[in-house]
N, CA, C and O atoms as a MOPAC input file, in Angstrom:
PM7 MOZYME 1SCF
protein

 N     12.48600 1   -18.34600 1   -27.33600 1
 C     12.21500 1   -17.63700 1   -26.09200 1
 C     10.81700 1   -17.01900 1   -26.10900 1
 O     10.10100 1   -17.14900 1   -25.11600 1
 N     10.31500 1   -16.23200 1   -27.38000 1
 C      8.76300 1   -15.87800 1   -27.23500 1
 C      8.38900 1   -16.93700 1   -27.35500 1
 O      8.50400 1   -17.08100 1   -26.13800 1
 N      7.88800 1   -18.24700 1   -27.79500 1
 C      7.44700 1   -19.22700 1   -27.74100 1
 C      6.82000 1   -19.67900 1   -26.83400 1
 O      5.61800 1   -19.77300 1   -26.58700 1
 N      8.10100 1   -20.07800 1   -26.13600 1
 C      7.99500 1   -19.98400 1   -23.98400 1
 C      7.68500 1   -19.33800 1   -23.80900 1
 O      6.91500 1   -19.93500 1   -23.05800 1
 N      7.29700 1   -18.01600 1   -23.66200 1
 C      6.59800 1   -17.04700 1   -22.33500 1
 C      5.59200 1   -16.76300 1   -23.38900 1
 O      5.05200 1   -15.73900 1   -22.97300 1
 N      5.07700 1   -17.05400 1   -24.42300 1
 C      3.41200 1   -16.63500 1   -24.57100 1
 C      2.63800 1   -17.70100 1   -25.09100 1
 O      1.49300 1   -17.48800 1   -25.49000 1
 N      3.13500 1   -18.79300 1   -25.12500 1
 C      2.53200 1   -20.27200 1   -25.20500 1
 C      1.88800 1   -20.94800 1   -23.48600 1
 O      2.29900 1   -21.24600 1   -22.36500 1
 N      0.54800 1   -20.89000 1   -24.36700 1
 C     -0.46700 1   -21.09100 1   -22.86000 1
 C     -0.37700 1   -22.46800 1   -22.23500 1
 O     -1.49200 1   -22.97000 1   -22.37400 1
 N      0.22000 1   -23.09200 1   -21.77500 1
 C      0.77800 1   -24.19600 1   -20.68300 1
 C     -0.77300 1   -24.96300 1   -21.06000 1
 O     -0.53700 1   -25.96200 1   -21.74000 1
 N     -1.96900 1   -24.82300 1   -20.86700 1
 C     -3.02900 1   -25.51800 1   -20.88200 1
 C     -3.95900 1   -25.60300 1   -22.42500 1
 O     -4.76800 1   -26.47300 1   -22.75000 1
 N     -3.57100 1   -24.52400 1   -23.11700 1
 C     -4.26800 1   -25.27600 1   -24.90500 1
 C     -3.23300 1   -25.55200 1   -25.27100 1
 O     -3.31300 1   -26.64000 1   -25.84100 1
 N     -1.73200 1   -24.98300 1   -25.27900 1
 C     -0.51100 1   -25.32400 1   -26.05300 1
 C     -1.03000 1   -24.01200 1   -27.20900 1
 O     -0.82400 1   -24.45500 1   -28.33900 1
 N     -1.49800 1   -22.87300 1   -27.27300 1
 C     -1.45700 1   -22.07200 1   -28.26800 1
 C     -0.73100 1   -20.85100 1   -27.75100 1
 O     -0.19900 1   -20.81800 1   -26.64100 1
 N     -0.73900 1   -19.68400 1   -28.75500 1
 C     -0.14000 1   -18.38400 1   -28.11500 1
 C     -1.01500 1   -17.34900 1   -27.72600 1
 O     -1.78500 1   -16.93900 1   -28.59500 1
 N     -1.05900 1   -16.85200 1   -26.63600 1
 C     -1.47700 1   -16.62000 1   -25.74700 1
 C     -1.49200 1   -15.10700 1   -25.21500 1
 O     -1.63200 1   -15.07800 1   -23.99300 1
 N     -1.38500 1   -13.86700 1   -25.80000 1
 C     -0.84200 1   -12.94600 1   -25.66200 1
 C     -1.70200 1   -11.88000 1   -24.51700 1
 O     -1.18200 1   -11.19300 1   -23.63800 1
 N     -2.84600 1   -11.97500 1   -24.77900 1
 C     -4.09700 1   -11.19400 1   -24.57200 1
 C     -5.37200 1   -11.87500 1   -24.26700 1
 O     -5.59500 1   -12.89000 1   -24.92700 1
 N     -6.52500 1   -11.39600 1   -23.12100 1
 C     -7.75700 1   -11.92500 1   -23.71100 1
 C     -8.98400 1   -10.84600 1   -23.02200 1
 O     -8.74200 1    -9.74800 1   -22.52100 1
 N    -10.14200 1   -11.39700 1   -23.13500 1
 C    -11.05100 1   -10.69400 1   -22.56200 1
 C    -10.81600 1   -10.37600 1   -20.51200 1
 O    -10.52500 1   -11.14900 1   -19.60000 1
 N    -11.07900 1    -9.11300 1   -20.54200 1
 C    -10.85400 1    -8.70600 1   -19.01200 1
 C    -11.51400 1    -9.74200 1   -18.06900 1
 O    -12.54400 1   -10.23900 1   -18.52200 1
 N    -11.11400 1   -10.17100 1   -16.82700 1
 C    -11.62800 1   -11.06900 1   -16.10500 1
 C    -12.51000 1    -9.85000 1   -15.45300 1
 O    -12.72500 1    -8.66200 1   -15.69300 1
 N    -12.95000 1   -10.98100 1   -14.34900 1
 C    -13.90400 1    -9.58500 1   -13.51400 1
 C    -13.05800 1    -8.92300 1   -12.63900 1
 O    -13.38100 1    -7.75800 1   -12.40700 1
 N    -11.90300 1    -9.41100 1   -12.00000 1
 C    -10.73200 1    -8.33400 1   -11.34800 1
 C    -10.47800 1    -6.88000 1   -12.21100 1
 O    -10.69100 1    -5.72500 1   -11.84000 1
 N     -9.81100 1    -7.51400 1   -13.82000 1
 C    -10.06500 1    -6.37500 1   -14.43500 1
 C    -10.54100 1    -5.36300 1   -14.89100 1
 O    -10.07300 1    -4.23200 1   -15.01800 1
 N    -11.97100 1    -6.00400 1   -15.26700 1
 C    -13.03800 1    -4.96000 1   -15.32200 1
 C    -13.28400 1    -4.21500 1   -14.55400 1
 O    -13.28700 1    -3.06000 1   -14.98100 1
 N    -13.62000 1    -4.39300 1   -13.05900 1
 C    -13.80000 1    -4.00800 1   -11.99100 1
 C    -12.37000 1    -2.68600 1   -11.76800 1
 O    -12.56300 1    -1.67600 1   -11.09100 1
 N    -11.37300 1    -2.89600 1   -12.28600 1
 C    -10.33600 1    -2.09000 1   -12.09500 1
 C    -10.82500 1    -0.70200 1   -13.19900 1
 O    -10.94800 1     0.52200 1   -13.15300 1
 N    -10.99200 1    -1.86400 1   -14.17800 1
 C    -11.40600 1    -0.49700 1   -15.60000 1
 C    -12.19600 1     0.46500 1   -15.12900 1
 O    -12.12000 1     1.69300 1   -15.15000 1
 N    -13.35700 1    -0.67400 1   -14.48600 1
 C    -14.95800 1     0.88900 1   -14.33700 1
 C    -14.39700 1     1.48700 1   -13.08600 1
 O    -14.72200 1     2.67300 1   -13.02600 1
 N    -13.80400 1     1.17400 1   -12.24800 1
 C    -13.54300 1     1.98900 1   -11.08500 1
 C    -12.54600 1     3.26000 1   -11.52400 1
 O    -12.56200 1     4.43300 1   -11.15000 1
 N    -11.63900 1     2.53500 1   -12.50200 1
 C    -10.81900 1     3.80100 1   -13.24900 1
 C    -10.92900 1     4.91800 1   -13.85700 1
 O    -10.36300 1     6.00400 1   -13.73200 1
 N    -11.99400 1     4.38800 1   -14.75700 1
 C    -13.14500 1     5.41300 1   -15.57600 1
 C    -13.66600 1     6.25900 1   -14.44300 1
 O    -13.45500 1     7.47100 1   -14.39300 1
 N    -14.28100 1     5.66500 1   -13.63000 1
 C    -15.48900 1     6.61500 1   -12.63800 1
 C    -14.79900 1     7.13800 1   -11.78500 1
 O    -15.42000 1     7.86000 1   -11.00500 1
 N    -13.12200 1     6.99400 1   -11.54800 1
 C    -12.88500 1     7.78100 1   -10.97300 1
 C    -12.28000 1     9.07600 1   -11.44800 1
 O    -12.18000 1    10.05500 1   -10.70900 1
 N    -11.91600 1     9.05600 1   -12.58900 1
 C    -11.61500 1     9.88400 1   -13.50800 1
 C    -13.27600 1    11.02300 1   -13.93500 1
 O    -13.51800 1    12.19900 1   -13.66000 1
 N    -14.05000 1    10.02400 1   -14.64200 1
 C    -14.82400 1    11.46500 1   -14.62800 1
 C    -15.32100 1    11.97800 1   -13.47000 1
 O    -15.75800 1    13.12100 1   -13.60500 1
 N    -15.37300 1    11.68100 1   -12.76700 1
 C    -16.08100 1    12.32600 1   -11.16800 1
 C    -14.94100 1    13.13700 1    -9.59800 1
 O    -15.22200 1    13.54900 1    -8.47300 1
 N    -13.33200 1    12.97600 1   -10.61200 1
 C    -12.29000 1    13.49400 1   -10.01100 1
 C    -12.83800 1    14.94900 1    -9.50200 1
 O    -13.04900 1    15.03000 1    -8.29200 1
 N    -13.05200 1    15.93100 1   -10.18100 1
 C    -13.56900 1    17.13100 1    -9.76600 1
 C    -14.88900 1    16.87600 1    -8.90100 1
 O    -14.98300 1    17.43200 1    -7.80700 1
 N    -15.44400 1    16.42400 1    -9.15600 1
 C    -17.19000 1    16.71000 1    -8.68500 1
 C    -17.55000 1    15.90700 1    -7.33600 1
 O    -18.37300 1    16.14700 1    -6.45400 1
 N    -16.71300 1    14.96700 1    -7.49300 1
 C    -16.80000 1    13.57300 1    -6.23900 1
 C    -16.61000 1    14.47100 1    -4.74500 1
 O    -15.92200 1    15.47700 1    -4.57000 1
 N    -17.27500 1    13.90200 1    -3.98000 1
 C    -16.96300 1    14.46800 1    -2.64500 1
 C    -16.09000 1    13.65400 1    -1.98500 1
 O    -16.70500 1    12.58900 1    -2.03800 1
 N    -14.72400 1    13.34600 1    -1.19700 1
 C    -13.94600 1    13.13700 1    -0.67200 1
 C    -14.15000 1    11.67000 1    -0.44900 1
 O    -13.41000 1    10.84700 1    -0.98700 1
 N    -14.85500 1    11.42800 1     0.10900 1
 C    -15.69200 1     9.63600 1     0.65900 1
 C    -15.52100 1     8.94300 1    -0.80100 1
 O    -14.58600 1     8.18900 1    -1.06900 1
 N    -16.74900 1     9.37100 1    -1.87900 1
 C    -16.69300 1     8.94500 1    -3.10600 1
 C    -15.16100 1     8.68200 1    -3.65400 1
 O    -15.00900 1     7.49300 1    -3.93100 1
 N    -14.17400 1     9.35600 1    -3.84400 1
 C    -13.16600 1     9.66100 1    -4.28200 1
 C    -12.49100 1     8.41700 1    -3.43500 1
 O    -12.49600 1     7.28800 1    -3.92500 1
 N    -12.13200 1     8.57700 1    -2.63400 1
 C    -11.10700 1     7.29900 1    -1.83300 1
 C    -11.66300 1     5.97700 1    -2.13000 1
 O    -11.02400 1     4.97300 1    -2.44400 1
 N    -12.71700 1     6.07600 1    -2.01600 1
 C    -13.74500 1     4.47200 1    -2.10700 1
 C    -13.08800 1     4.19400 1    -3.65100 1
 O    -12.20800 1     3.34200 1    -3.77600 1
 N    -13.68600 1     5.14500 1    -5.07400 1
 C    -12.95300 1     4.53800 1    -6.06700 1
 C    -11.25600 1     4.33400 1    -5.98200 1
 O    -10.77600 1     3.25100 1    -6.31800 1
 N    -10.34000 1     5.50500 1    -5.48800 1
 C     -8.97300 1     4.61100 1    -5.33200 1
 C     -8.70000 1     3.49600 1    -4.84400 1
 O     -7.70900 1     2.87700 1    -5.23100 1
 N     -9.75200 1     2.88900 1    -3.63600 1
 C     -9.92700 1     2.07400 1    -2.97300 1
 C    -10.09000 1     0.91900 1    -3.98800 1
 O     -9.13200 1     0.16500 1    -4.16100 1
 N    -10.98700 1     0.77500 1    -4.51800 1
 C    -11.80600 1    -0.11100 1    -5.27000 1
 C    -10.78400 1    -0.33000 1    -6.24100 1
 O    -10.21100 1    -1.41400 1    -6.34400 1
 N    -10.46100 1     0.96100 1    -7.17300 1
 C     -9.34900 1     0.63900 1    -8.74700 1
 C     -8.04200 1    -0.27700 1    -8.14900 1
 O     -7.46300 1    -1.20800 1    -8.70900 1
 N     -7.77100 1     0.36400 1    -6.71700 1
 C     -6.39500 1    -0.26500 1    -6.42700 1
 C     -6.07900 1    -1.83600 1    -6.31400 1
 O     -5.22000 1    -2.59500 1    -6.76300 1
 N     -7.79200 1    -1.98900 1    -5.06100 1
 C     -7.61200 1    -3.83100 1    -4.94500 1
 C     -8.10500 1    -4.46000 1    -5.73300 1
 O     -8.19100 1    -5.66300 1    -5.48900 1
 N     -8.65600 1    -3.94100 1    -7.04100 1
 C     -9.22400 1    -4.50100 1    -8.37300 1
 C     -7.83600 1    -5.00100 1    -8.56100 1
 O     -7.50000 1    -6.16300 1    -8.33500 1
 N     -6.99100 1    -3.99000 1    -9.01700 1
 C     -5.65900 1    -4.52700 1    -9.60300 1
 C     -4.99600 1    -5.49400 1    -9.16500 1
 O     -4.62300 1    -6.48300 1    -9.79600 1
 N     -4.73700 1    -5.10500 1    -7.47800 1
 C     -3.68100 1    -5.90400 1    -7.14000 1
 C     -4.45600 1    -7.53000 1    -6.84400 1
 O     -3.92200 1    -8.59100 1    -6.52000 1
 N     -5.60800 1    -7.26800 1    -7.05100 1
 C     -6.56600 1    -8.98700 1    -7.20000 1
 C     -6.13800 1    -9.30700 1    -8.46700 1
 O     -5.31300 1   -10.22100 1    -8.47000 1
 N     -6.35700 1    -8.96200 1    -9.29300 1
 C     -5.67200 1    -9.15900 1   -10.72800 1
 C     -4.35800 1    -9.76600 1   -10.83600 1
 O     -4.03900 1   -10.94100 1   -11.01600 1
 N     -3.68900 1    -8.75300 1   -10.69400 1
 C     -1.99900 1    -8.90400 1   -10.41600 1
 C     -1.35600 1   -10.31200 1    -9.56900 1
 O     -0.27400 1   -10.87800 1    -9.71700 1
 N     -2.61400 1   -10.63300 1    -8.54300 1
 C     -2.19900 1   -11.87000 1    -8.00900 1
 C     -2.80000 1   -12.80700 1    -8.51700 1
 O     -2.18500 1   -13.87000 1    -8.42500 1
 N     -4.19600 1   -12.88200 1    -9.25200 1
 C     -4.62000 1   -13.96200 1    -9.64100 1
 C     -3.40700 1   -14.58900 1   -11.21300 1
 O     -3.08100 1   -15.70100 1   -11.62800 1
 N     -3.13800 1   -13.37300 1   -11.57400 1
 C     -2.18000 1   -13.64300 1   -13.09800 1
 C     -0.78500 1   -14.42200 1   -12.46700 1
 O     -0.41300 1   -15.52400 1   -12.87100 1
 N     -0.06200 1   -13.60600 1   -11.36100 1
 C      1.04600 1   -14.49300 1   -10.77800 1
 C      0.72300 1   -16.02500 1   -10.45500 1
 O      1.52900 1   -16.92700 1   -10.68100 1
 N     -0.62700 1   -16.23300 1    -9.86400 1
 C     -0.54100 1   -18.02400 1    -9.20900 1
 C     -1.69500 1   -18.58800 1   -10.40800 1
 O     -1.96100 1   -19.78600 1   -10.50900 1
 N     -2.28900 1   -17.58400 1   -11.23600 1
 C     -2.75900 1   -18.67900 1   -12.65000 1
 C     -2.82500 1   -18.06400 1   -13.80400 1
 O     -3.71100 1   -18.31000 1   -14.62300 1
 N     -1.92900 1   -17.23400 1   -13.98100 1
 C     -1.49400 1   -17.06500 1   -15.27300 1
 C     -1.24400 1   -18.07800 1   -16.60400 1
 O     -0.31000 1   -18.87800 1   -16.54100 1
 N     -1.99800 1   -18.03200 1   -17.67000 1
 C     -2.07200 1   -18.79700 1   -19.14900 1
 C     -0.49700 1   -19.01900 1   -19.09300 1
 O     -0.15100 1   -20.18800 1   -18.92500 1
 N      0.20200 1   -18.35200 1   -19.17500 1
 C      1.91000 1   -18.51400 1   -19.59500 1
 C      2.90500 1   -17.48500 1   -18.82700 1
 O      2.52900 1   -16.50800 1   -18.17900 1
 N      3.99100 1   -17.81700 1   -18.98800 1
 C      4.89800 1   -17.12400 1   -17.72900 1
 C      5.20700 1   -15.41000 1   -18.25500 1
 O      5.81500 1   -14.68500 1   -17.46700 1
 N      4.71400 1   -14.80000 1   -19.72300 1
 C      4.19700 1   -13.93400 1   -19.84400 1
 C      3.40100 1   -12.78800 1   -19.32200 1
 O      3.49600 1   -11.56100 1   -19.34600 1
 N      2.33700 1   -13.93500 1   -18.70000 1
 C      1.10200 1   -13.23200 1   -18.13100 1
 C      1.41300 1   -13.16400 1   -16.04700 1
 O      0.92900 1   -12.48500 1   -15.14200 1
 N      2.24000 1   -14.04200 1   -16.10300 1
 C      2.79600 1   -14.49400 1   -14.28100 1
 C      3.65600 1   -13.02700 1   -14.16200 1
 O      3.46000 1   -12.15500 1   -13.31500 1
 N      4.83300 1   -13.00500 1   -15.43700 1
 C      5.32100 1   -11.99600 1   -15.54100 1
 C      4.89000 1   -10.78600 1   -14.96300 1
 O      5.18500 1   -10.25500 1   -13.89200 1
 N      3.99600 1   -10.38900 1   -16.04500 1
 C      3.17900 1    -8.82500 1   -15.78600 1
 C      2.52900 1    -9.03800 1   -14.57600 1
 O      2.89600 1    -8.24400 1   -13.70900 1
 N      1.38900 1   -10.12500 1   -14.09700 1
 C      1.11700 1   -10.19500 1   -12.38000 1
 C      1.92500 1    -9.25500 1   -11.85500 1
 O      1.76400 1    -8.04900 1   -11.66800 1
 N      3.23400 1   -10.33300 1   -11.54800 1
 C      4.63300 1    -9.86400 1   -10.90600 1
 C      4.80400 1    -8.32800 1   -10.50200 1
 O      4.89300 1    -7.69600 1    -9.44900 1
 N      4.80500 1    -7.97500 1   -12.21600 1
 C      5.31300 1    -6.63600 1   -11.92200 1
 C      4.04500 1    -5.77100 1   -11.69400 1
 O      4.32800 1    -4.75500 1   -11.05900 1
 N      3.34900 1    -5.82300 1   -11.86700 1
 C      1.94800 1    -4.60500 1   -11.16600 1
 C      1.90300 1    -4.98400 1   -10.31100 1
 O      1.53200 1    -4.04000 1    -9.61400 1
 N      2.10100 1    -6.39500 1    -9.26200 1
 C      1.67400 1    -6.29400 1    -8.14800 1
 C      3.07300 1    -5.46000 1    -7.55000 1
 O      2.81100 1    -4.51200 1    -6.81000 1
 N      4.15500 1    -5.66800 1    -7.74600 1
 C      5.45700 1    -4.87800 1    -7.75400 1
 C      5.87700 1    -3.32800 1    -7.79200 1
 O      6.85000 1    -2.75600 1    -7.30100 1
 N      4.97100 1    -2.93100 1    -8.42700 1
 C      4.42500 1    -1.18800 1    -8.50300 1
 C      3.64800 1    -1.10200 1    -7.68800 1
 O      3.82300 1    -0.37400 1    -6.71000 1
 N      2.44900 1    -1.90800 1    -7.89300 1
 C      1.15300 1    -1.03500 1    -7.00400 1
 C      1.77700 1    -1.11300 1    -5.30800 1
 O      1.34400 1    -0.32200 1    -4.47000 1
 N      2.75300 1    -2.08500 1    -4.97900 1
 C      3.23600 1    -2.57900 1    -3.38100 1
 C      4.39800 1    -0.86300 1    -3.40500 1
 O      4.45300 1    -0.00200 1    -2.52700 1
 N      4.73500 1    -0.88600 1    -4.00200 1
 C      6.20900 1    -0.09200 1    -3.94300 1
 C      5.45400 1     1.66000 1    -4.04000 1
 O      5.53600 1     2.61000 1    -3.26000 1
 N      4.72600 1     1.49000 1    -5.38800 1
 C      3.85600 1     3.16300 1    -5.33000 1
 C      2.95600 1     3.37900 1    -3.47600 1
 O      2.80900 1     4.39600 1    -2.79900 1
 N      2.58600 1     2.08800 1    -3.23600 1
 C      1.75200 1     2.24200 1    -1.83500 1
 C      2.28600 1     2.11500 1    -0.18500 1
 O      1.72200 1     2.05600 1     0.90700 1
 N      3.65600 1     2.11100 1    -0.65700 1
 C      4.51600 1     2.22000 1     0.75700 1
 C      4.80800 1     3.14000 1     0.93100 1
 O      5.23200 1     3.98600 1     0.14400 1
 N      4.54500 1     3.20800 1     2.69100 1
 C      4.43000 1     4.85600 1     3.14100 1
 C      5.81900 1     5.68700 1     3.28800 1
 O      6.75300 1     5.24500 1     3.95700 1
 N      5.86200 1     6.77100 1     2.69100 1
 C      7.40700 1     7.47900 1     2.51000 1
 C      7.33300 1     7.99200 1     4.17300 1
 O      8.26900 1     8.62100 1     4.66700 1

């Protein structure tokens, strides 16, 4: 069963992890900068990075669901795009 879900469909190796794509990165630095500049940011600044960290992710989250290395990585897509939809629906 780990075999299957972290064996990469296209080298045939295992597959667990790799370097951040640019969805990700883009999620990271927006994360970072919005964190140190939480206090100091003026209101505009502040939304633009939630803005930015959020559709970083959920670009992420969908690129991993429709080309994810192994059903591992489709997996996790799945579920962050699954949080970030569910944390962002209006109560």
């Amino acid at each position: 069963m780990l075999e299957w879900a972290f064996r990469s469909r296209r080298t045939g190796r295992i597959t667990i992890g790799q370097m951040p794509n640019l969805a990700l990165g883009l999620f990271l630095v927006a994360s970072v900068m919005r964190r140190l500049l939480r206090s100091s940011a003026p209101g505009g600044c502040g939304t633009a990075l939630d803005v930015a960290s959020i559709g970083a992710l959920v670009w992420w989250a969908g690129d991993e669901v429709v080309r994810g290395e192994n059903p591992w990585r489709r997996f996790l897509g799945g579920a962050v795009m699954t949080w970030e939809l569910i944390r962002l629906w209006p109560r």
